[in-house]
N, C-alpha and C positions, 0 to 999 in steps of 0.2 A: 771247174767249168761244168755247167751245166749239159749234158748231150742231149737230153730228151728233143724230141718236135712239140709242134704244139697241140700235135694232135697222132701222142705216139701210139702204138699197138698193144693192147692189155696183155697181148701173149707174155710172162714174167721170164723166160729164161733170154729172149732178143735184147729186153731192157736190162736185164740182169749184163747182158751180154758189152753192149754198148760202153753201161756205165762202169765197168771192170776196165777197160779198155782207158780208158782217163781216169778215172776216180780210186784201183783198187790200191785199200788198205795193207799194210802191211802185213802177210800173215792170215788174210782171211780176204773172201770175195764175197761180190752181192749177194751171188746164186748159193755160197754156201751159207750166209747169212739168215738167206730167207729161210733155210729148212733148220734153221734154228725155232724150238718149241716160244708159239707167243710171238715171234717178233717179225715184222714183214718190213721190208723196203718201200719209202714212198713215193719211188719214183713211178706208178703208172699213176694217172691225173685224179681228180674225185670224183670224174665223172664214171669213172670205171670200181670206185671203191667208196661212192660217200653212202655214210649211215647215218640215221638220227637216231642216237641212244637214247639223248634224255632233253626234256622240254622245261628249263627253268623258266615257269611261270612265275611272274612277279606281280604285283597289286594292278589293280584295273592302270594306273594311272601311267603303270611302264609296260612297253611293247614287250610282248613275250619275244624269246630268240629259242634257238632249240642250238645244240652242240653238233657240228655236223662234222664228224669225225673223216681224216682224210688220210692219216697215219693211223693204220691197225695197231700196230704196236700201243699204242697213246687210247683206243678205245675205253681202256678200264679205267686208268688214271684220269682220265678227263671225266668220267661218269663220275669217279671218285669225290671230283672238284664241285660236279653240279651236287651231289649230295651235302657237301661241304657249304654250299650257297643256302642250300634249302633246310640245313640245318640255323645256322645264321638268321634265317627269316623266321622261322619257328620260335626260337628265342628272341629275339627283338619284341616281337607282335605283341608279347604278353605285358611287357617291362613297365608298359605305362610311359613309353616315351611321348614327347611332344610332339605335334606335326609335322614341326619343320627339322626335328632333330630324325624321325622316320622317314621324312623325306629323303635324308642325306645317306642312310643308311642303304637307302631301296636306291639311289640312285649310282653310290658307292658300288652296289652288286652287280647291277645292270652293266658297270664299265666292265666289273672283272669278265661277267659274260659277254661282253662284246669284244674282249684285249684276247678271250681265250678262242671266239669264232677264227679272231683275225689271223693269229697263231697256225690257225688251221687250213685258213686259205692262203696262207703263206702273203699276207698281205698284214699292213701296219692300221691299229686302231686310230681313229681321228687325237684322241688323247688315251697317255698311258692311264694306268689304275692310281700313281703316283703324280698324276701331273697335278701343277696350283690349279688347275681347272676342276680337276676332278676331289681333289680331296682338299684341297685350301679349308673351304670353309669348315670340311668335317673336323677337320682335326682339332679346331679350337671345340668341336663339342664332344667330343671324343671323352674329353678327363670330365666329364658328368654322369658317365654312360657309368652303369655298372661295373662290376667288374668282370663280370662272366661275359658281357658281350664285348667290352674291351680286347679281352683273349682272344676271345675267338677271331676277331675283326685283326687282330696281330698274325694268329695261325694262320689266316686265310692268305694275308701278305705272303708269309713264307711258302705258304704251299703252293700258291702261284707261282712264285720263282723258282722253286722247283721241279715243277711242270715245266714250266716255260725252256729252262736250261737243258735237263733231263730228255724230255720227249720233242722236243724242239729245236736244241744246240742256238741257242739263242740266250745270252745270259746278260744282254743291255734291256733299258728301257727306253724302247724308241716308239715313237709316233709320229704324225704326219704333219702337226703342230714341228716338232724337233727338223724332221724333213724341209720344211719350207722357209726356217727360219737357219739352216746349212744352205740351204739350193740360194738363198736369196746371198751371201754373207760372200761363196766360193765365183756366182756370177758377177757377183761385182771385184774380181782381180784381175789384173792385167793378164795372169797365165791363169784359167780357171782349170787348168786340167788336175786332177787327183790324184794321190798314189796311198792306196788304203794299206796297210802294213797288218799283220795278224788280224786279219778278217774273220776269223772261223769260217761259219757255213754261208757269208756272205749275204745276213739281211740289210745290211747297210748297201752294199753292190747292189742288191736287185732295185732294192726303194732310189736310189739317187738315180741308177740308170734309166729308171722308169719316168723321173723327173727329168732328165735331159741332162744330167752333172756327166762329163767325161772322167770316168772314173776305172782303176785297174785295180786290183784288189788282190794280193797273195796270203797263205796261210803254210806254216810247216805241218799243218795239222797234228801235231803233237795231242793234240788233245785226244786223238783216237788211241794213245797210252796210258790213258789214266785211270781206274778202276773207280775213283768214287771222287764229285767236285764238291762233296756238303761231308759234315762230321759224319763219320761212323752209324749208320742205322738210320740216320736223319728221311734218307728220301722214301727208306723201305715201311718207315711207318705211315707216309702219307699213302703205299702204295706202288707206289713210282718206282719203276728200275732204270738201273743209269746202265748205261748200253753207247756209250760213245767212241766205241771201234766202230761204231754205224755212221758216227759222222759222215756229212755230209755237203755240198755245197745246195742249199734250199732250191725249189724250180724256178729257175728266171737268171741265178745267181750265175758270173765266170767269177772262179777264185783261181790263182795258179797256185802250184806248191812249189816255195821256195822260202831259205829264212829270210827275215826279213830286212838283217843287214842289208844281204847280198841283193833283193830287192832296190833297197834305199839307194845304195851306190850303180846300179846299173842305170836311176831312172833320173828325165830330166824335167819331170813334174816339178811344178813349183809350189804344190800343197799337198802336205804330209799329214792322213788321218789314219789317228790312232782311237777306237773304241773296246774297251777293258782289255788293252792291251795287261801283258805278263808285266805284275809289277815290279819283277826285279831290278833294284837299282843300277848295276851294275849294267847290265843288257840296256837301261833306258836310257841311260846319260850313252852309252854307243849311240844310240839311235840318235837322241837328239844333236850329241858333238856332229856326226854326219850331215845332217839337218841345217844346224848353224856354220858349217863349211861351208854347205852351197846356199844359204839364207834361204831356207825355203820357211813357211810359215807352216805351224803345225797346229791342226786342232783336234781335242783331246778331250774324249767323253769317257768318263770313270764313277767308280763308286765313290760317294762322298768322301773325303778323307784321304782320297790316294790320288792330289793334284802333285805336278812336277814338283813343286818347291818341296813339300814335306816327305815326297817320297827320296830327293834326292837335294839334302840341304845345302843352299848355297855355299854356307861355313866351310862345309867340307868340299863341294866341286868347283867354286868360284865362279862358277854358271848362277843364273837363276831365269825363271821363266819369264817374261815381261808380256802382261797381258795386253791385248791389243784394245783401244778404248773404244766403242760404241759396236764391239764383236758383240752376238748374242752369245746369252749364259744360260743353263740350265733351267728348265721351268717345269724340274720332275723331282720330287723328294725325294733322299738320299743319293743325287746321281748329280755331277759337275761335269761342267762343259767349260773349258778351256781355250781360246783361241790365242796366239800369240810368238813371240820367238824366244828361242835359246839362245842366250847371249850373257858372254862375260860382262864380269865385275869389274869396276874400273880399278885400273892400280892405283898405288902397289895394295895386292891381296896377298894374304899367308892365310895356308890351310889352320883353320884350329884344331892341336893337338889336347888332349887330356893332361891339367896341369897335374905335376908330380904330387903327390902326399907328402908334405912335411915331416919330419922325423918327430916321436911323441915324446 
């Protein structure tokens, strides 16, 4: 939950104070947080902390934006990003691309700069950097592109999501596109009320509340235990420090802490949303067998490849997921939206066991 006003006191040890009071971590406080070297809390507003580090100018034909930093901590990393864009432009320019192959590129940029403004204002881009909007057409011109702007156009992905994750605690890709096509799907149920399970910092909470979705949202915030969410050394070479004992719930956002079983079965929502939920099998089929007890309908936004069925095969649980037909789906690369129920396999089912090896 968020405690801030909307118009709190820059003084840092009141708000330190406040947010201690709900929010502390296990093990460490805001106030002793902030006097850690480098890293500040964001919870006083930008009106009290915004800076403009850096002005990624792009070609006459795209609106210039500037990075208006609103997390101290994220200052370096995010200059690091804009350097990262304006390297990108510097290599392109020369390649002898086409016009409308340059266009895609300059306009490709302009989103990452707009998805990382929005990051900042703790508000969601009109389309992600990944949506069929934004990169649809690039990507069929993509495999002509050289190979050195190839890479880099790859690197830039990643280091986005590392940012993003990292300085942000934000690790879907959401937009207001994805927003409107949930807000439009949940108001048309008979029970439209929500019950968000493993929320993290709650940008799904703030954007639907801000929409009008009644929605309650918990997290065990576990994630403030983990020392590193990418391979080894990964985030430190863009820069980036991962620092997520800081977690947070975002400003605007209420998260409770509690697991999310214990959630599921206290509540009497009749829509269960999960976004990159923990993909353990084991934990998910919990969730979902609770789910298909009280038939609630559950919708499910994940990294490509980790939908219910393949994470959790029907062979072996005798569940499978049944998608619901004319629910919207995904309209973001690499990222699947799921809407539908957990429900048995008609009998008679036997688990499949591993047949024996033959004697040689």
């Amino acid at each position: 939950m968020n405690s801030l006003s909307p118009n709190p006191s820059p003084d840092v040890t009141s708000d330190a104070a406040v947010y201690d009071q709900c929010h502390k971590p296990d093990g460490i406080s805001v106030t002793e947080a902030r006097q850690e070297p480098g890293l500040r809390s964001p919870d006083v507003q930008p009106e009290h902390k915004a800076k403009i580090t850096r002005d990624i100018t792009l070609p006459a034909t795209h609106p210039s934006k500037a990075f208006n930093v609103t997390f101290n901590w994220a200052q370096v990393p995010v200059d690091n990003f804009g350097k990262h864009i304006e390297l990108i432009l510097g290599i392109f320019m020369d390649l002898g691309l086409s016009k409308p192959e340059q266009a895609g590129v300059e306009y490709t940029l302009q989103a990452y700069n707009d998805n990382v403004i929005a990051l900042q204002t703790n508000t969601l881009p009109d389309h992600s950097v990944l949506s069929e909007f934004v990169y649809g057409d690039l990507a069929k011109e993509t495999k002509h592109f050289p190979k050195s702007l190839q890479n880099e156009l790859n690197m830039l992905s990643l280091h986005f999501r590392i940012l993003q994750a990292s300085e942000f605690y934000n690790f879907a890709l959401l937009d207001k596109e994805l927003m409107a096509d949930l807000k439009a799907f949940i108001q048309e149920q008979k029970d439209p009320r929500v019950e968000e399970l493993m929320a993290g910092s709650g940008w799904l909470n703030k954007s639907l509340t801000e929409l009008g979705v009644d929605v309650v949202s918990s997290d065990n915030f576990s994630l403030r235990g983990i020392r590193t969410a990418f391979p080894e050394g990964l985030a430190k070479a863009f820069g980036i420090q991962e620092h997520y004992h800081l977690m947070r719930p975002v400003p605007g956002a209420t998260v409770r802490q509690i697991n999310a079983i214990n959630a599921l079965q206290e509540s009497d929502r009749n829509i269960v949303l999960m976004c990159y939920p923990n993909p353990n099998p084991t934990y998910l089929r919990k969730l979902l067998d609770e789910s298909k007890r009280t038939g609630k309908v559950v919708i499910h936004i994940a990294p490509d490849g980790e939908s219910f069925d393949k994470l959790i095969p029907s062979e072996k649980s005798g569940s499978t997921f049944e998608v619901l037909k004319n629910a919207p789906v995904s309209k973001i690369k690499t990222q699947i939206l799921e809407i539908g129920y957990w429900k048995d396999l008609p009998k008679p089912w036997q688990p499949v066991t591993p047949r024996a090896e033959l004697p040689q």
